[in-house]
C-alpha positions as protocol buffer text, in pm:
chain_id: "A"
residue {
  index: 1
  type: UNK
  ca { x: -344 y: -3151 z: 15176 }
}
residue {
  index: 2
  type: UNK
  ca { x: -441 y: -2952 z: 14870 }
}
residue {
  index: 3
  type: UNK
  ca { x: -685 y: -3002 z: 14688 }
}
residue {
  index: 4
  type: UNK
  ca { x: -739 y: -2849 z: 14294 }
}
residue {
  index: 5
  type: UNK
  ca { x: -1091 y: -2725 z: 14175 }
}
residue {
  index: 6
  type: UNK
  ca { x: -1316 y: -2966 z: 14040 }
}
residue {
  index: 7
  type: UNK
  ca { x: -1603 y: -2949 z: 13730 }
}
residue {
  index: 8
  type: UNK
  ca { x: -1766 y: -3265 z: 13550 }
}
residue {
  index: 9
  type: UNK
  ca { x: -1668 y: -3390 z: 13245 }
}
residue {
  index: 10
  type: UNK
  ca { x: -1954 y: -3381 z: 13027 }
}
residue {
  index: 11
  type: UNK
  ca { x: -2336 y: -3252 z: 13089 }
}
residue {
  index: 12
  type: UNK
  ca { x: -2591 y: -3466 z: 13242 }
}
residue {
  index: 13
  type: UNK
  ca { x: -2987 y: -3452 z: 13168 }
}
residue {
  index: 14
  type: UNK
  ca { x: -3247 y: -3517 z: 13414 }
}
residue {
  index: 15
  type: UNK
  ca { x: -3677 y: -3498 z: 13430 }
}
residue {
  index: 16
  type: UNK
  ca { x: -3907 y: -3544 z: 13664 }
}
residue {
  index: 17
  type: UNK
  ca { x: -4187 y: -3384 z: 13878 }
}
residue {
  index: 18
  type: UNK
  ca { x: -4115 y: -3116 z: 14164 }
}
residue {
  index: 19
  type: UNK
  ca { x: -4180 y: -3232 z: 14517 }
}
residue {
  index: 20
  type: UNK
  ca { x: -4338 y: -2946 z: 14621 }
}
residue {
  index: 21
  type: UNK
  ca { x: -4474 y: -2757 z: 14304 }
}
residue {
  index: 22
  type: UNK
  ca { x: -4587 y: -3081 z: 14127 }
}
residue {
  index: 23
  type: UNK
  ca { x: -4444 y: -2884 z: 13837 }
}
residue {
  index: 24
  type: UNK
  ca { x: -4263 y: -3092 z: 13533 }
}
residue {
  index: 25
  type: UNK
  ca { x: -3916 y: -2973 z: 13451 }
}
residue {
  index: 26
  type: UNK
  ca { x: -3613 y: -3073 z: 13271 }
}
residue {
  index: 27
  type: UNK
  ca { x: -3284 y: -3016 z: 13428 }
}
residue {
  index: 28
  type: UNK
  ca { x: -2896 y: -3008 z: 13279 }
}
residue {
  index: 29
  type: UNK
  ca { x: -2588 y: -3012 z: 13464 }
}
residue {
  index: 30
  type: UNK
  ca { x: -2318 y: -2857 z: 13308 }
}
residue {
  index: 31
  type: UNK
  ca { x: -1934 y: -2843 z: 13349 }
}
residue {
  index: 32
  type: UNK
  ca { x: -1831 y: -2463 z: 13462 }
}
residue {
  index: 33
  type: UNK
  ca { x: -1498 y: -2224 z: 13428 }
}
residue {
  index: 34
  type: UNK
  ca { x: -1290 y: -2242 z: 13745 }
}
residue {
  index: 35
  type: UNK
  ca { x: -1442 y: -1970 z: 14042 }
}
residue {
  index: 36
  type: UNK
  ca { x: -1735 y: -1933 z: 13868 }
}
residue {
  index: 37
  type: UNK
  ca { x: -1905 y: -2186 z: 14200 }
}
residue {
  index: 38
  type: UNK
  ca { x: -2250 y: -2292 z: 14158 }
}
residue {
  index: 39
  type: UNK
  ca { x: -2533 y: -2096 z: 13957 }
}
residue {
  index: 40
  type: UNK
  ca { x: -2841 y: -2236 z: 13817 }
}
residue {
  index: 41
  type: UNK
  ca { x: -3023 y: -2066 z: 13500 }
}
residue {
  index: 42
  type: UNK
  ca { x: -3384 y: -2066 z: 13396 }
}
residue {
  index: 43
  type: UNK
  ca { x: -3375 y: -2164 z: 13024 }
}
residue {
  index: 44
  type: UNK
  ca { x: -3773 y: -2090 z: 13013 }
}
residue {
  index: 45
  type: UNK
  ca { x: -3727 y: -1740 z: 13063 }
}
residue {
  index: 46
  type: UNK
  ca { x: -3654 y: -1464 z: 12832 }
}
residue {
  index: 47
  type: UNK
  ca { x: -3369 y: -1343 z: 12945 }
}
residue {
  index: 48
  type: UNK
  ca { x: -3224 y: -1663 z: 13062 }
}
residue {
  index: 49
  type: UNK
  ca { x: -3144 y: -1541 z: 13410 }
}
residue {
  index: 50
  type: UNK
  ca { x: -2895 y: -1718 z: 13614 }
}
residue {
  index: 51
  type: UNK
  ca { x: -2942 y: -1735 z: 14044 }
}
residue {
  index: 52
  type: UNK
  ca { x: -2605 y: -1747 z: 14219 }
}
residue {
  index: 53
  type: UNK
  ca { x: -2636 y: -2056 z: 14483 }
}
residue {
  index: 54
  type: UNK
  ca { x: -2538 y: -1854 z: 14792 }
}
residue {
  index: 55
  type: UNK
  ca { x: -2722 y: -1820 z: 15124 }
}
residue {
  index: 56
  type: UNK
  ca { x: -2770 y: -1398 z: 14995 }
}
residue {
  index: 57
  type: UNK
  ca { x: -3013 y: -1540 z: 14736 }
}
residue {
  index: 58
  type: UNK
  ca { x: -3226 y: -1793 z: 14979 }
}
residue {
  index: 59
  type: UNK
  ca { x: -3589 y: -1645 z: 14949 }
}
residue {
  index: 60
  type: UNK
  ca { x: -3795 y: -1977 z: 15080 }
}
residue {
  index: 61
  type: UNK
  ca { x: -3746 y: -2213 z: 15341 }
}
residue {
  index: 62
  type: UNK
  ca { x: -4100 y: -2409 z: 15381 }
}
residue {
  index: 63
  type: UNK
  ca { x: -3973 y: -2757 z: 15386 }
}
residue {
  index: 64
  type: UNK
  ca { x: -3735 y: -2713 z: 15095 }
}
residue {
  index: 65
  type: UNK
  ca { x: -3455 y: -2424 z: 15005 }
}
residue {
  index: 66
  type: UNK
  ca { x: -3550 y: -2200 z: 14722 }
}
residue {
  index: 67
  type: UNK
  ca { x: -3303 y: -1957 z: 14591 }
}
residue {
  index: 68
  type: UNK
  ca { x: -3441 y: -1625 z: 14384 }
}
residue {
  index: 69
  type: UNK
  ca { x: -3285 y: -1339 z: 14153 }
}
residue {
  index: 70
  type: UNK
  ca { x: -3528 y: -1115 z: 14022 }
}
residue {
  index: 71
  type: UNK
  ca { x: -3790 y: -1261 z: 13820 }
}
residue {
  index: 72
  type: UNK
  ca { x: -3586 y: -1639 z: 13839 }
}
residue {
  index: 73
  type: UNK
  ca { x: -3677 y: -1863 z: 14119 }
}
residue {
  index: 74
  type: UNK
  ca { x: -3552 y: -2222 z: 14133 }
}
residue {
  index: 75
  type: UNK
  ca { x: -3750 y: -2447 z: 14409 }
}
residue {
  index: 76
  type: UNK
  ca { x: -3555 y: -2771 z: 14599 }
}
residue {
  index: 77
  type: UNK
  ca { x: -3213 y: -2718 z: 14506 }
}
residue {
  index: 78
  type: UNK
  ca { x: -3091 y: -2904 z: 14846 }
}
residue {
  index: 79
  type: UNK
  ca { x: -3030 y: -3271 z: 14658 }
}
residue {
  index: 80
  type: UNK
  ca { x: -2814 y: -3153 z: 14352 }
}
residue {
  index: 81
  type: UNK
  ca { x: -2620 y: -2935 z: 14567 }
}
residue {
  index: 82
  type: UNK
  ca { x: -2499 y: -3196 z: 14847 }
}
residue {
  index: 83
  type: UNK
  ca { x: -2487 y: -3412 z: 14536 }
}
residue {
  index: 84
  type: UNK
  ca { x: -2198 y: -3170 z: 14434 }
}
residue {
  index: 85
  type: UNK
  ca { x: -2087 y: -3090 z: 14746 }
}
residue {
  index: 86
  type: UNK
  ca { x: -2061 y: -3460 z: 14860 }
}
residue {
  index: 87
  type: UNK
  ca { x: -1860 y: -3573 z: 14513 }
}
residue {
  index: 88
  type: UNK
  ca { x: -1625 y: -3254 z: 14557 }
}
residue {
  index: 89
  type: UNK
  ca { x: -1739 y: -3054 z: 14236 }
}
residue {
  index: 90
  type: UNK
  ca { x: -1663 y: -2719 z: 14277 }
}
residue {
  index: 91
  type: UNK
  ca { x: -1804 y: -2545 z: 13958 }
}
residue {
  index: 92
  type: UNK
  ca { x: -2108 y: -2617 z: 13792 }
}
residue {
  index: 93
  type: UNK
  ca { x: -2418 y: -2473 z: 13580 }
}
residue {
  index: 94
  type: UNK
  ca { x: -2766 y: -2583 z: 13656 }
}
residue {
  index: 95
  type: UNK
  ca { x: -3026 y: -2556 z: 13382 }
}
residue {
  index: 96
  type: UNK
  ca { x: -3393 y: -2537 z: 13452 }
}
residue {
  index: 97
  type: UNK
  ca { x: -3674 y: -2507 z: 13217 }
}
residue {
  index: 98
  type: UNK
  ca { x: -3921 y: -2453 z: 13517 }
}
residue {
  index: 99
  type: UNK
  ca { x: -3953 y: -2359 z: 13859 }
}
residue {
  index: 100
  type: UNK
  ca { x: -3829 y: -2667 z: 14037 }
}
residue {
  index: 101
  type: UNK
  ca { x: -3567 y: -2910 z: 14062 }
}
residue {
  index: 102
  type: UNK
  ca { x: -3721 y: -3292 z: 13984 }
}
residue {
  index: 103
  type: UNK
  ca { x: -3707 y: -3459 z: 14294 }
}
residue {
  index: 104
  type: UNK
  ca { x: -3681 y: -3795 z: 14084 }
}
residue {
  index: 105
  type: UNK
  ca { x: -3601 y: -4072 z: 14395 }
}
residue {
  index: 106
  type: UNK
  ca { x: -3607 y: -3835 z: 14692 }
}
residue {
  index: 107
  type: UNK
  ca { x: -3236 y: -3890 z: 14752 }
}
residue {
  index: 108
  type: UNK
  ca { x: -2934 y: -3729 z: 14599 }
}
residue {
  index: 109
  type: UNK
  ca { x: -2851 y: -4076 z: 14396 }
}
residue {
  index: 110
  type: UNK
  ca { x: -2965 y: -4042 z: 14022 }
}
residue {
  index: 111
  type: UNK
  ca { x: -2680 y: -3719 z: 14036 }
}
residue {
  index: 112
  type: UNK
  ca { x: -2421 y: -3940 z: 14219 }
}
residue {
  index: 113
  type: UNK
  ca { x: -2460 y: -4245 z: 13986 }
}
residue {
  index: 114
  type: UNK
  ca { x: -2477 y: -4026 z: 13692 }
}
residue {
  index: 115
  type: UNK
  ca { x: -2134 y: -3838 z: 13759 }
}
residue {
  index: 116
  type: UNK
  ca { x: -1953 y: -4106 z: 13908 }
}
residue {
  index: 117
  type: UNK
  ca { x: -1966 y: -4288 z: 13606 }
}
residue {
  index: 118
  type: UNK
  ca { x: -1706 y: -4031 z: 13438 }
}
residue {
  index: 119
  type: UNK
  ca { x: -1556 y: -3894 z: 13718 }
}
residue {
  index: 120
  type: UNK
  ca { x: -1437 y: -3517 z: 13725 }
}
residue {
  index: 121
  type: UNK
  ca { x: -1252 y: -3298 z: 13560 }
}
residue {
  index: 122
  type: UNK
  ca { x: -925 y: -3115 z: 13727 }
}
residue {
  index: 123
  type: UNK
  ca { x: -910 y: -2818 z: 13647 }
}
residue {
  index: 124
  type: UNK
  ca { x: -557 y: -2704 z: 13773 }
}
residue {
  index: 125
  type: UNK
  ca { x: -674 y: -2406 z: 13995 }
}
residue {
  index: 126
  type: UNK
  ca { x: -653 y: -2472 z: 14388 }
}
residue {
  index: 127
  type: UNK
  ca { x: -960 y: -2452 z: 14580 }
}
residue {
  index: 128
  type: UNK
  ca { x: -1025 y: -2182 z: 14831 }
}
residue {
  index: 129
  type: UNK
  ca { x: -1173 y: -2339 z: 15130 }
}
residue {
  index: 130
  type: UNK
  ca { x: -1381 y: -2111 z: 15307 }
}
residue {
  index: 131
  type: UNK
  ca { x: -1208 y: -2081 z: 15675 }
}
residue {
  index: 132
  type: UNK
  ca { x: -1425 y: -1889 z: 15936 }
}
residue {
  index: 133
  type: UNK
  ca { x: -1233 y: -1637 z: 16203 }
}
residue {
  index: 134
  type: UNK
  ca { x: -1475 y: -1727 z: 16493 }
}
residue {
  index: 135
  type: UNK
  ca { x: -1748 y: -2012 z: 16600 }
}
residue {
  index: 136
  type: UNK
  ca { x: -2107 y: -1911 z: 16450 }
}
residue {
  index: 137
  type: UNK
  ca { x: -2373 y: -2075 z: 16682 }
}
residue {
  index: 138
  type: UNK
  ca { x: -2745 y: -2056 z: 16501 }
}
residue {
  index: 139
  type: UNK
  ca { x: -3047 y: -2104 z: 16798 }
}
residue {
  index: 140
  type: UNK
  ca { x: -3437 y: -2134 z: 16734 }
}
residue {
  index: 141
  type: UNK
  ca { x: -3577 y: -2053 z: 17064 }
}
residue {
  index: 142
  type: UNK
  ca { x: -3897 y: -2217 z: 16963 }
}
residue {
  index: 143
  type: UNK
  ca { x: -3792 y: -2592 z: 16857 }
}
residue {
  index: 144
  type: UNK
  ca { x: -3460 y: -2558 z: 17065 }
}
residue {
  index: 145
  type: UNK
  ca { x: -3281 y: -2628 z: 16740 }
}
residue {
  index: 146
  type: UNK
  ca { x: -2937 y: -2539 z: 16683 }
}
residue {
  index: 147
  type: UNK
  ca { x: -2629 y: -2513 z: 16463 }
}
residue {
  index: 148
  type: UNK
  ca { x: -2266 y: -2451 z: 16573 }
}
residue {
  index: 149
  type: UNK
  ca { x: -1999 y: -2400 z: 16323 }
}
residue {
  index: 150
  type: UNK
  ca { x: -1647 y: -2422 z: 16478 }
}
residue {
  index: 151
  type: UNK
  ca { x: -1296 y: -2319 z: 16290 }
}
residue {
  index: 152
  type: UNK
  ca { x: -1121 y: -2663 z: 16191 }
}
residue {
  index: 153
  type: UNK
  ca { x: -847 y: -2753 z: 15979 }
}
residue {
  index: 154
  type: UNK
  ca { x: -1040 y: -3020 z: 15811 }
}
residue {
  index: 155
  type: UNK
  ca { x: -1459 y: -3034 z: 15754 }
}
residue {
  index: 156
  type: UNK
  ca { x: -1670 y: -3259 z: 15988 }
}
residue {
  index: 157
  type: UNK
  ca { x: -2000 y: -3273 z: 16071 }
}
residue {
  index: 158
  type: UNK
  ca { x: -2254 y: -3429 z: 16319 }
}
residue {
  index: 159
  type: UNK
  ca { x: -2607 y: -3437 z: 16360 }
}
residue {
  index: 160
  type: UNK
  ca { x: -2876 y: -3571 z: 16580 }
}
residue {
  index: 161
  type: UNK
  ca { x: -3238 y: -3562 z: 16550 }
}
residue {
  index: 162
  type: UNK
  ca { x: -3524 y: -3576 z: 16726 }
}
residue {
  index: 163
  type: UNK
  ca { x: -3920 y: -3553 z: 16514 }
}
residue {
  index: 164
  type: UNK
  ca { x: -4094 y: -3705 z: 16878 }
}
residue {
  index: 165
  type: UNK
  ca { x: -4130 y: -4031 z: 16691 }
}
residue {
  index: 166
  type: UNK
  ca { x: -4162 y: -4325 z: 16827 }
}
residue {
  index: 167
  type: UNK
  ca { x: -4077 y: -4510 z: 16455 }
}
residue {
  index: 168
  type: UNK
  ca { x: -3770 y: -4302 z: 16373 }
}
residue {
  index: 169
  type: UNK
  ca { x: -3654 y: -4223 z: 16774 }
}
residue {
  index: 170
  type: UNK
  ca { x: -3367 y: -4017 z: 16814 }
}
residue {
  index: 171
  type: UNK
  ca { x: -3084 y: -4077 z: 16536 }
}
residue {
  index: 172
  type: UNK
  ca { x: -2738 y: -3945 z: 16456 }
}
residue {
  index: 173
  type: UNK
  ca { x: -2540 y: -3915 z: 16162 }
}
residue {
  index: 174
  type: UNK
  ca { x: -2186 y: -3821 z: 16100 }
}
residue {
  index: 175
  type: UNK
  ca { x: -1969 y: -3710 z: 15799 }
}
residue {
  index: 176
  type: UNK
  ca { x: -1624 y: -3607 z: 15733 }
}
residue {
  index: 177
  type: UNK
  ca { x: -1369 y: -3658 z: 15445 }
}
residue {
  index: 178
  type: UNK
  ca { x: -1324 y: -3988 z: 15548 }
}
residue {
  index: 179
  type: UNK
  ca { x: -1711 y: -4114 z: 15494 }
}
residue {
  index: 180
  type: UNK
  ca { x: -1796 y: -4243 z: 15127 }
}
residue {
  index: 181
  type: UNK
  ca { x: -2064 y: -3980 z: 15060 }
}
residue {
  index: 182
  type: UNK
  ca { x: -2213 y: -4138 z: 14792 }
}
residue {
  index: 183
  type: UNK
  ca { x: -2292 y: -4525 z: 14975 }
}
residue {
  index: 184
  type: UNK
  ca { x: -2377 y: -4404 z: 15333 }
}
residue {
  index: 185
  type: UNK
  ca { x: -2549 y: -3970 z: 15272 }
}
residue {
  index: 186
  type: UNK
  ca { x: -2608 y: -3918 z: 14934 }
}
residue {
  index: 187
  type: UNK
  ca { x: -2891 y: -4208 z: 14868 }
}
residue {
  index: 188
  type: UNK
  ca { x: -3089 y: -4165 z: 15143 }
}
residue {
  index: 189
  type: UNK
  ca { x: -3449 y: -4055 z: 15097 }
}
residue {
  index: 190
  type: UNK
  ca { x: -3658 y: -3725 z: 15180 }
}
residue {
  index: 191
  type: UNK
  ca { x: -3910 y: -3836 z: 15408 }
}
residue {
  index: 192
  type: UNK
  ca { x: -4245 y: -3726 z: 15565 }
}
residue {
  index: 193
  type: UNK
  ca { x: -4449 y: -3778 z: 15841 }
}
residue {
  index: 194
  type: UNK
  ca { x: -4841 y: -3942 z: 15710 }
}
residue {
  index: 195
  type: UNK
  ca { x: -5036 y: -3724 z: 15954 }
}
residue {
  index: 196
  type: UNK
  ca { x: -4894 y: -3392 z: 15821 }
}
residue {
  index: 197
  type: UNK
  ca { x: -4967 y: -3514 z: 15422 }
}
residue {
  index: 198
  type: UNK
  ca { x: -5288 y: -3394 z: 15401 }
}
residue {
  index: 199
  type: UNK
  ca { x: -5220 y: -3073 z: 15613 }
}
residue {
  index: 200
  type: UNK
  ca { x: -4854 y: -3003 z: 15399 }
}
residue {
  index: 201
  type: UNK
  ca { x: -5073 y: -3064 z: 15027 }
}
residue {
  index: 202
  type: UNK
  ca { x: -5378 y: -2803 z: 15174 }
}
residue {
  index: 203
  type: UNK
  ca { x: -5062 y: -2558 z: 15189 }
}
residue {
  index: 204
  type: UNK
  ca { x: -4926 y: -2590 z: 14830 }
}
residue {
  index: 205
  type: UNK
  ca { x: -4677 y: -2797 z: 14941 }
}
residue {
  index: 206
  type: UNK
  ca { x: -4570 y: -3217 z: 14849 }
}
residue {
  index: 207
  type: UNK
  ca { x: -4770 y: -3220 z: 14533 }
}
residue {
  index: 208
  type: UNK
  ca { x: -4509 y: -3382 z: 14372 }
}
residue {
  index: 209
  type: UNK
  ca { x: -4522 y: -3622 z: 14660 }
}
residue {
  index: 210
  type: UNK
  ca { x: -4567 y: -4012 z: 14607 }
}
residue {
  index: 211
  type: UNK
  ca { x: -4433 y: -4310 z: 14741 }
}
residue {
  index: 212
  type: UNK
  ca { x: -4172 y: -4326 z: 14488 }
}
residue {
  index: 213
  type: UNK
  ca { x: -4043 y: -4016 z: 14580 }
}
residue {
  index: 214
  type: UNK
  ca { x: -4035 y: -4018 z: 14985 }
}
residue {
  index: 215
  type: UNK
  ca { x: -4041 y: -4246 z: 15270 }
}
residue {
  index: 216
  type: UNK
  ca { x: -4356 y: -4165 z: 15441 }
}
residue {
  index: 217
  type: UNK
  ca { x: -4358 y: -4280 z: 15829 }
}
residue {
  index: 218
  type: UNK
  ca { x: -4659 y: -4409 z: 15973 }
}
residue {
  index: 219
  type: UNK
  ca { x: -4702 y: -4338 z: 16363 }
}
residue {
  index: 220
  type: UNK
  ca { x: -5032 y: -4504 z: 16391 }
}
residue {
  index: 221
  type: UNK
  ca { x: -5252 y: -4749 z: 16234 }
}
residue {
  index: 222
  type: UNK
  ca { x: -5356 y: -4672 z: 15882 }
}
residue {
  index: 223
  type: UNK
  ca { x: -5700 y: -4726 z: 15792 }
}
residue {
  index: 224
  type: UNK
  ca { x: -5832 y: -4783 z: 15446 }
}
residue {
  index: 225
  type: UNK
  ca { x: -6087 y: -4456 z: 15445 }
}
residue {
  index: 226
  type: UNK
  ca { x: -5750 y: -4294 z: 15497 }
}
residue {
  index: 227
  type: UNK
  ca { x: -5532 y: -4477 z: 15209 }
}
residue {
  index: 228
  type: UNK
  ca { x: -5810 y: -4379 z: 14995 }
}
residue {
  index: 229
  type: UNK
  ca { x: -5851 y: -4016 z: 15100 }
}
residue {
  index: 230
  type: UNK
  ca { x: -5452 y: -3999 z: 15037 }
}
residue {
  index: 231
  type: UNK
  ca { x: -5451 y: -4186 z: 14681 }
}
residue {
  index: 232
  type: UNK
  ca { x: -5700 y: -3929 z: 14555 }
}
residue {
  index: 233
  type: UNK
  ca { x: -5517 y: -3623 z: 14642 }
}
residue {
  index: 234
  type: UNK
  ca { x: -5208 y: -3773 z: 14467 }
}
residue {
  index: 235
  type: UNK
  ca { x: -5345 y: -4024 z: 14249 }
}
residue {
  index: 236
  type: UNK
  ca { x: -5164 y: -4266 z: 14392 }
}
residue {
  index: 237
  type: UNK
  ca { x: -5177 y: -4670 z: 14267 }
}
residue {
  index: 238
  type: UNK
  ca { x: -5331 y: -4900 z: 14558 }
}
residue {
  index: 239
  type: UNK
  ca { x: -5140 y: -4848 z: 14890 }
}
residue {
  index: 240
  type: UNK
  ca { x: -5115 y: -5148 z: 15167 }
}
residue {
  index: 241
  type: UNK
  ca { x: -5257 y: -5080 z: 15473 }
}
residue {
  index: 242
  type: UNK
  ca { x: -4998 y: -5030 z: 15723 }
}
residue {
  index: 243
  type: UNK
  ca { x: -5015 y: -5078 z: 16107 }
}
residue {
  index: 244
  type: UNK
  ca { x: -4701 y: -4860 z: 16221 }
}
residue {
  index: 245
  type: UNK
  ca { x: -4364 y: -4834 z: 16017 }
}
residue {
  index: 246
  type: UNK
  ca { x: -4337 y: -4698 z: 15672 }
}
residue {
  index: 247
  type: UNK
  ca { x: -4587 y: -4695 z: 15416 }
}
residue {
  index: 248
  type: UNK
  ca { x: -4606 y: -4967 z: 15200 }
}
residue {
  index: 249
  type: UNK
  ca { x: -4360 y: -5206 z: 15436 }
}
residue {
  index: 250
  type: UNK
  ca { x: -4107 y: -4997 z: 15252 }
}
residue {
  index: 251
  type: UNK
  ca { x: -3746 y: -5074 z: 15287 }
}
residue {
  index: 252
  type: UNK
  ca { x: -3474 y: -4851 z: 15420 }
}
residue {
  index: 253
  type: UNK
  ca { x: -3135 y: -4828 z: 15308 }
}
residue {
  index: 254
  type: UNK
  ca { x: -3037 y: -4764 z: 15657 }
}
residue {
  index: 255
  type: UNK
  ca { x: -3209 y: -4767 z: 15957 }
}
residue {
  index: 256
  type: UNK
  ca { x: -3109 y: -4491 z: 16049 }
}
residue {
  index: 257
  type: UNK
  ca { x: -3160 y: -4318 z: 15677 }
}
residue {
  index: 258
  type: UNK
  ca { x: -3397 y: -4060 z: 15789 }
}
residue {
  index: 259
  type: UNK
  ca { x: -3112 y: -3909 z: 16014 }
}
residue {
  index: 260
  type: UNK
  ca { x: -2868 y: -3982 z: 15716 }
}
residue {
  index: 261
  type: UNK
  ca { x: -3134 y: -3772 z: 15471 }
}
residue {
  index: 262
  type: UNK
  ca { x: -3093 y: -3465 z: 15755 }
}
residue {
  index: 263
  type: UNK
  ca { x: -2721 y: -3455 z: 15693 }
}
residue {
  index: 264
  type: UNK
  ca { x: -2768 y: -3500 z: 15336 }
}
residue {
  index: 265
  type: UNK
  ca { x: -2974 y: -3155 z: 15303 }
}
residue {
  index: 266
  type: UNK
  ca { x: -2737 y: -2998 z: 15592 }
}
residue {
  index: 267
  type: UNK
  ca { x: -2444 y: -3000 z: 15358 }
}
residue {
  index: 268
  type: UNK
  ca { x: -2649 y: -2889 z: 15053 }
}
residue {
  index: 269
  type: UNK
  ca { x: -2767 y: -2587 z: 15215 }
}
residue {
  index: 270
  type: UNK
  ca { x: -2444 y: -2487 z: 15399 }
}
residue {
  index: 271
  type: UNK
  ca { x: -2323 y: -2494 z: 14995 }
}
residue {
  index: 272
  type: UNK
  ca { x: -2468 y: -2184 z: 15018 }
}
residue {
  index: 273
  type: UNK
  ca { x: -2217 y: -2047 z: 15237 }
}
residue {
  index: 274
  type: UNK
  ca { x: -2051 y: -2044 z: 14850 }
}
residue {
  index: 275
  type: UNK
  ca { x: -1823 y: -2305 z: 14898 }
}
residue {
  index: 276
  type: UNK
  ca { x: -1625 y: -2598 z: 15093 }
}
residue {
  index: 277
  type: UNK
  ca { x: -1622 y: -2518 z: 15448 }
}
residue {
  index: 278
  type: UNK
  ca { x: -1329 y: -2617 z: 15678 }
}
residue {
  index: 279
  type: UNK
  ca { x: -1520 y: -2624 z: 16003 }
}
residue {
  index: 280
  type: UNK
  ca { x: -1676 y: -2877 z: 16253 }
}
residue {
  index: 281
  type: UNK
  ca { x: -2009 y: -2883 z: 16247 }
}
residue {
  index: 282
  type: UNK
  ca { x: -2254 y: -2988 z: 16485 }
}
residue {
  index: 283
  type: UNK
  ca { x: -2606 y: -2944 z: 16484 }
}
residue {
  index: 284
  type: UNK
  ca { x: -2939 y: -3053 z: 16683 }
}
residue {
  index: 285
  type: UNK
  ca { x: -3264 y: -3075 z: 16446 }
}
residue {
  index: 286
  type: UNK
  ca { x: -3140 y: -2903 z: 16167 }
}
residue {
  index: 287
  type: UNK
  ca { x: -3361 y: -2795 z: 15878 }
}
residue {
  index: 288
  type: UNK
  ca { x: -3368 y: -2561 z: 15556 }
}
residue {
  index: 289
  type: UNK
  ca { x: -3464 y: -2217 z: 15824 }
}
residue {
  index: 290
  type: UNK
  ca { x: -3174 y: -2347 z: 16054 }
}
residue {
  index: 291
  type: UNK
  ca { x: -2901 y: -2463 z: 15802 }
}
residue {
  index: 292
  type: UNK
  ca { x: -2958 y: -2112 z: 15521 }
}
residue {
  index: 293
  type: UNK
  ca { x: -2945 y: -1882 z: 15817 }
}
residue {
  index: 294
  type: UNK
  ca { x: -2606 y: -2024 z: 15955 }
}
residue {
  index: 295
  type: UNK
  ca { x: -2534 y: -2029 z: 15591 }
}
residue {
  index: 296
  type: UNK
  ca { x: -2576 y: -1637 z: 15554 }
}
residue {
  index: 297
  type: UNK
  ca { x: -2420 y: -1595 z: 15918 }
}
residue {
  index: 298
  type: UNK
  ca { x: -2093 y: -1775 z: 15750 }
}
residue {
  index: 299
  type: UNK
  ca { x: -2156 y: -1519 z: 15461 }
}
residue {
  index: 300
  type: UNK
  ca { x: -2116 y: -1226 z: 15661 }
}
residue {
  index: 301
  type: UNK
  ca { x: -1803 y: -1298 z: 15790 }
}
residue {
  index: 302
  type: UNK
  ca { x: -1602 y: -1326 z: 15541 }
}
C-alpha cells in the first residue's frame, strides 16, 4: 500500500512548564512543505534558528532527548514527535520560544486530541519510507539493554521492560499499523520512580515535575516527613500518604501504561532516524541513550 505525505491543516498553540528545565515556554505546530520532515525553530532567538529532528543533531540523552544546532537547543522533544509519528504526519514546523518542550500531561495526548480534531492534510507527494539494507542490533553492556531493527515490509514494534519493580513487574507493549495509536500509546504518561525524585531534582533534572505531569511509583511506604520534604522542592499541593502503588492512589489508563509510555518515547526518538521506518523492531529496556543511538546507526546506513 502507498501511502501520500501528510502535514496538518492549520497551526496548533500549546504552554506549559518543561519537565526537566522547569522553564515556561510557548509552543506552535505548524503545517510544513512536502520533504521538508520535522524541524523545530527557536522564535526567542535572534536569528530564529531552526534544529533538524534527526538522530545527527541529538546532543542530550539524561532522561529526555534534546536535539541542538549551534546556539539552538530544544529539550524533551520525544512526546510531540511520536505524537506525529503515531498520527502519520510527515512534515511539520515546531516553534519554541524557550528551551523546552511543555510537558503539559506527561503523555503525548493534548497533540493527539488537538490534531485529530481536523485531521490532515494530503499533500499529493508519496512518502519515502526509510527501508534499511541489513539488521542494526544496539547493546548496552552495562544494563543488558538492547535494540534490534530488522528489514520488514511493513513497521512493527515490541517492547518489554524490566525497572526491578515489584509495582510495575515486567511489562510488554506492542505496536504496528494495525494498533490505534492515539487510544492505546499516545496517552500514556511519563513516569518516575519516588526514591530517585529527590536524587533526579539535585541533578537539574524533573523540575518541571508534579503529579499532574507524571505517574510517580511508590515501592515502599511513604511517610509524611517525606511528602513534605517532596512538596517543598516542587511546591506541590497536599499529597496522600501512600503505602505502595502510585502516588496519590492515582489511576492508570492501563495497567500496563508505564510499558505503553516506553513505546510511546521509542517511536519518537527512532523519528530521528528522519522518517517512517519499515522495519520490525524489538527492543529490551529501551530508553532515550538506547533508542537515539540505533537512531543514528539507521542514519548511517542510508
Amino acid at each position: 500500500m502507498t501511502f501520500n505525505q501528510h502535514t496538518l491543516k492549520k497551526s496548533y498553540y500549546f504552554q506549559g512548564k518543561g519537565l526537566h528545565t522547569g522553564t515556561y515556554s510557548h509552543m506552535k505546530l505548524m503545517p510544513a512543505p512536502a520533504d521538508s520532515g520535522i524541524r523545530f525553530r527557536r522564535s526567542d532567538l535572534r536569528s530564529k534558528p531552526v534544529i533538524e529532528a534527526l538522530a545527527e543533531n541529538v546532543s542530550n540523552t539524561a532522561r529526555s532527548t534534546t536535539i541542538s544546532a549551534n546556539e539552538a537547543v530544544a529539550v524533551t522533544i520525544e512526546h510531540i514527535m511520536s505524537a506525529l509519528t503515531g498520527l502519520g504526519v510527515d512534515n511539520a514546523l515546531i516553534e519554541l520560544d524557550n528551551i523546552e518542550v511543555p510537558i503539559l500531561d506527561g503523555s503525548a495526548r493534548p497533540y493527539i486530541e488537538a490534531i485529530l480534531k481536523d485531521g490532515l492534510e494530503d499533500q499529493g507527494v508519496p512518502r519515502q519510507y526509510i527501508s534499511i539494507p541489513q539488521t542494526v542490533e544496539i547493546r548496552d553492556g552495562r544494563t543488558g539493554s538492547w535494540i534490534k531493527i530488522e528489514p520488514a515490509d511493513a513497521p512493527s514494534a515490541d517492547i518489554t521492560v524490566d525497572f526491578n519493580s515489584k509495582i510495575l513487574g515486567v511489562q510488554s507493549a506492542h505496536w504496528d499499523q494495525t494498533v490505534d495509536y492515539a487510544r492505546e500509546i499516545g496517552i500514556c504518561r511519563t513516569f518516575v520512580f519516588f526514591h530517585e525524585i529527590e536524587y533526579l531534582f539535585r541533578n537539574n533534572l524533573i523540575k518541571g515535575g508534579d503529579v499532574d505531569n507524571a505517574i510517580v511509583i511508590v515501592e515502599n511506604p511513604v511517610n509524611e516527613e517525606q511528602l513534605s520534604s517532596l512538596q517543598n522542592l516542587f511546591n506541590l499541593p497536599d499529597l496522600k500518604p501512600t503505602a505502595e502503588g502510585y502516588l496519590n492512589n492515582l489511576e492508570l489508563h492501563f495497567p500496563d501504561e508505564c510499558g505503553r509510555h516506553k513505546m510511546l518515547d521509542l517511536l519518537g526518538d527512532l523519528r530521528l532516524s528522519g522518517g517512517f521506518l519499515k522495519a520490525r523492531i524489538t527492543a529490551y529496556k529501551p530508553g532515550h541513550s538506547l533508542n537515539t543511538k540505533a537512531a543514528k546507526a539507521l542514519r548511517a546506513l542510508l
